[in-house]
N, C-alpha and C positions, 0 to 999 in steps of 0.2 A: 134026295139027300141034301141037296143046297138050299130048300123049305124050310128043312128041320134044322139045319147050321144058322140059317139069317132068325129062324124063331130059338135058337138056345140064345143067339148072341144079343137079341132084342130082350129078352128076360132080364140075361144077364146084366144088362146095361139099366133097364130098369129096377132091379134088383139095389145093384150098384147107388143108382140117387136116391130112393128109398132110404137107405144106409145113410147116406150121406146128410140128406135134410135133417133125419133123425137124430143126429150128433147135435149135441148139443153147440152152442154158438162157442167160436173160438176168437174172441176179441185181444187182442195182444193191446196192452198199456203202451207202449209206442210203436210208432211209425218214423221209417225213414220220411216219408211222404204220404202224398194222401192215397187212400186206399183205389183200388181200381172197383169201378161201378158193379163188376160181376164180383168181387171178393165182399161187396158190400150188402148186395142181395141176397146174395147166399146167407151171409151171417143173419138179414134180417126174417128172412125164411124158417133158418134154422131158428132164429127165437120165437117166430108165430106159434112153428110145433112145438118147440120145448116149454112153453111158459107156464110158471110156477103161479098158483095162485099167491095173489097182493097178500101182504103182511095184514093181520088184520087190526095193528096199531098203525100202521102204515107208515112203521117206520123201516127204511130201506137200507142197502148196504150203498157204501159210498164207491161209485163208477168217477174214475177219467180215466180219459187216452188224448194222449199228445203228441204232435211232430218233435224229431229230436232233431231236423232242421227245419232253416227257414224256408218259405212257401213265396214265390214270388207270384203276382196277378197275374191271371192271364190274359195277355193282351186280346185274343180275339173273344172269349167272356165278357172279358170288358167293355167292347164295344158294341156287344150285341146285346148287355145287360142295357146301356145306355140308347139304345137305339129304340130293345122292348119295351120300356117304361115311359120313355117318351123325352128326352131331354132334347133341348132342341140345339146345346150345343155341348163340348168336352166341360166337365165342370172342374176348376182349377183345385180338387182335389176330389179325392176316394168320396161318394155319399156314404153316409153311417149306412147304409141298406145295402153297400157291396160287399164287405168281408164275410157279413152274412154268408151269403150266395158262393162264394169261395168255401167257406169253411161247414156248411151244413153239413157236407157227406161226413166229418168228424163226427157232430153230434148224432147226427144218425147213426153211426159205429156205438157212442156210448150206449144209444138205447137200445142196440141190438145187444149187448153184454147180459151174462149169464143172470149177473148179478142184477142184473133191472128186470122187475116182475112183472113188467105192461108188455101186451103186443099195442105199438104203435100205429098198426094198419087201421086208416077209418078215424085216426084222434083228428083233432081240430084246435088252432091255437086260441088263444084267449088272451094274452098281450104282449109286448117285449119295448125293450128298450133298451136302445143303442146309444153309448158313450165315448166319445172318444177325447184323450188327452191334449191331440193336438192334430193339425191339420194332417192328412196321411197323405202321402204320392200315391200316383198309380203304377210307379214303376220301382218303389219298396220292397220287400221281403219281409213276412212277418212268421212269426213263430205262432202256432197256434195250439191251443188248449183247451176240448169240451168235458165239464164235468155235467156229472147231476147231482140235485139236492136230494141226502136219503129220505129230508123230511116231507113224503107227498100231506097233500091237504084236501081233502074231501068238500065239494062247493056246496054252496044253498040247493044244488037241483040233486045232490047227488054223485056227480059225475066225479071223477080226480084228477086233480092241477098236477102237473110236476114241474119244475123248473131246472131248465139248460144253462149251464153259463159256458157261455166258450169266448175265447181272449185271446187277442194278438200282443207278440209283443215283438220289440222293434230291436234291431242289431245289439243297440245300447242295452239292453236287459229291461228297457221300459215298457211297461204293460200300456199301448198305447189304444185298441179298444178292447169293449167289454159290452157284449152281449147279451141279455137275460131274457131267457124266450120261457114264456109259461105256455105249457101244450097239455091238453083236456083232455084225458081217455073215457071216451062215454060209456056210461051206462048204459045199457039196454032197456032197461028197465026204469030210468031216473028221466024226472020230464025235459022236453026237448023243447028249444026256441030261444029266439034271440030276445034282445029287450035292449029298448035306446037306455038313455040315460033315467033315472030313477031316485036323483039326488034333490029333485023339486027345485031347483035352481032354473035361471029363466037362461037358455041356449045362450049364447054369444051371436052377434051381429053377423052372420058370414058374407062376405064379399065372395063372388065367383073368380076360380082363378082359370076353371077349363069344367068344359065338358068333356068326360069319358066314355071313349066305345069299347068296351072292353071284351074281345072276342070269344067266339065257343074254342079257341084253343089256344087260350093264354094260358090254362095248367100247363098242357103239353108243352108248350113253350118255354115258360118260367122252369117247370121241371126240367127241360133237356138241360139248363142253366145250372141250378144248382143240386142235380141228382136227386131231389122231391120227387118221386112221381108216386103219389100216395095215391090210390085209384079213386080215392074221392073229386080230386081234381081231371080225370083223364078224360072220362066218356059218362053220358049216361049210365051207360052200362057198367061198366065198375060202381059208378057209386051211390049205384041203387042196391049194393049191394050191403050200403052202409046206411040207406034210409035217407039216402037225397036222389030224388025224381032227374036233378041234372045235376054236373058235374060242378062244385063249386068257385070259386077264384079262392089261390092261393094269398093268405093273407098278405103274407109279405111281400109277395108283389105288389097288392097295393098299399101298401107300405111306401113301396119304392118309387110306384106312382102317382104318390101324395109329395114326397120328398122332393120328383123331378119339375112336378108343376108349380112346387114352392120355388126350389131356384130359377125356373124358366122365368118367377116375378118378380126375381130378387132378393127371396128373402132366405138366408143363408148364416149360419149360427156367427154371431159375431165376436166372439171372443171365446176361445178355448181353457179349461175342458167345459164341452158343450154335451146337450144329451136330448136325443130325442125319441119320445117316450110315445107309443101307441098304446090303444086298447081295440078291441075287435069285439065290433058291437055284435052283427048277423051275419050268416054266411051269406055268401051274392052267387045264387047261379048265374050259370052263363048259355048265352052270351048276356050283355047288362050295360043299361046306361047308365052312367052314375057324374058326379058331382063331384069337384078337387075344392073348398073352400078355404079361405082363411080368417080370420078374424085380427087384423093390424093393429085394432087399439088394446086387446089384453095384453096386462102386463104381470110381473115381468116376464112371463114364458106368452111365445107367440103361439095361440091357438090354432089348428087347424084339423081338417076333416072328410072323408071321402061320404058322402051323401047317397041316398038314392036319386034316382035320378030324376025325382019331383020334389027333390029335398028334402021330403016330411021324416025320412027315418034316416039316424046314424046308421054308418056301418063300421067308419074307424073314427076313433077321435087321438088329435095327435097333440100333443107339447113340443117344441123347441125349445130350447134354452140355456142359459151361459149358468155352470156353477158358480 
């Protein structure tokens, strides 16, 4: 008898999540706070199964979801953001590459919403660029807000761009950053590969700021951080399931450890509002040696670049600069 009760009540239960996945995603347009990491997955679960095929104008309905309060940092994020990227000391304000990491699990709520026709498991970013008004603390409260643009945009390989905006704003009602992250849903079938730059323009002079060892578990790391864990960055084994043999680095990591080896040299936006603008040349399995460059005499935006690590190929190429 107690076989047949533990196998009704195991059906039952798998019965139960079945049910459950299958519901379509239940994104609420605010939050008191930010969502907890299992109310997050779920949602994005529930939109892998539900997903509607893409518009085929690809014009989309318009997603945000925003905190209805402010979000203060978190101080031990904080220091382990700081610690993982490599800064060698507290930097005398927030890097453009932190609110990010704070506020992803927002964005990733937007793209789980009914109304967004992508499963985003396996995408890969393509560029962003972080703004901010004015110098932030690390001990502020900001109000935060991820939209998306209905208008996706189909690339030269095929693939589709969509663009995130998510946005802090500050006690005063000032929008103090501003976020714009473009993330690539591949194609299956659209051709695959990175490519340096393609402008015929002769590279920038780079000067070395560091060498990079960038380990086989800096996804899982950067992920534990800002709730990423897209299985392309986790193991081999997830993200062979996406057509990469190793697990990738998340871009925005190195993003943020592009960012920390520029202030480790000094070189830090000098006059506000400042913006600094990436592009994401290849992905970089891991583990990887790579390159932090800068280029000092471009003006007026300071160049800079995370390299292979024989230099010959971009992987990010960066702007600084004062509006």
């Amino acid at each position: 008898m107690l076989p047949l009760l533990i196998g009704v009540a195991g059906a039952v239960l798998v019965l139960g999540l079945v049910i459950t996945l299958r519901c379509p995603p239940d994104v609420p347009a605010e939050l008191p706070g930010w969502p907890s990491l299992g109310f997050l997955y779920l949602q994005l679960l529930r939109s892998a199964l539900s997903r509607k095929k893409a518009p085929a104008d690809l014009k989309g309905k318009p997603v945000q979801v925003k905190l209805t309060a402010p979000a203060a940092f978190s101080t031990s994020r904080y220091a382990a953001f700081l610690k993982l990227v490599g800064y060698k000391a507290v930097p005398q304000q927030v890097p453009f590459s932190y609110p990010f990491v704070e506020s992803f699990r927002l964005s990733m709520l937007a793209m789980s919403h009914r109304d967004f026709p992508f499963n985003v498991l396996g995408a890969v970013l393509a560029r962003n660029s972080s703004s901010m008004s004015r110098p932030i603390r690390s001990d502020e409260a900001l109000t935060y807000t991820a939209s998306v643009d209905p208008d996706y945009v189909r690339n030269e390989k095929g693939h589709i761009e969509i663009q995130i905006v998510c946005t802090g704003t500050d006690s005063k009602g000032d929008q103090v950053w501003v976020n714009s992250l473009t993330v690539i849903v591949i194609n299956p079938k659209a051709k695959r590969g990175g490519g340096g730059s393609k402008t015929g323009e002769a590279p920038p002079t780079w000067q070395l700021l560091a060498n990079l060892s960038v380990l086989g578990n800096a996804g899982r790391a950067y992920g534990a951080l800002s709730g990423d864990r897209n299985p392309i960055h986790l193991s081999s084994l997830t993200s062979r399931l996406f057509g990469f043999k190793r697990p990738i680095a998340h871009a925005m990591y190195l993003v943020a450890c592009l960012e920390a080896e520029l202030a480790n040299a000094g070189y830090t936006a000098k006059a506000y509002p400042a913006v600094f603008e990436t592009e994401f040349k290849r992905p970089t399995p891991l583990p990887a040696k790579l390159q932090a460059v800068v280029s000092p005499a471009a003006q007026p935006a300071l160049q800079c670049a995370v390299l292979t690590g024989n230099a010959e190929k971009d992987v990010i190429l960066g702007r600084l600069y004062s509006k």
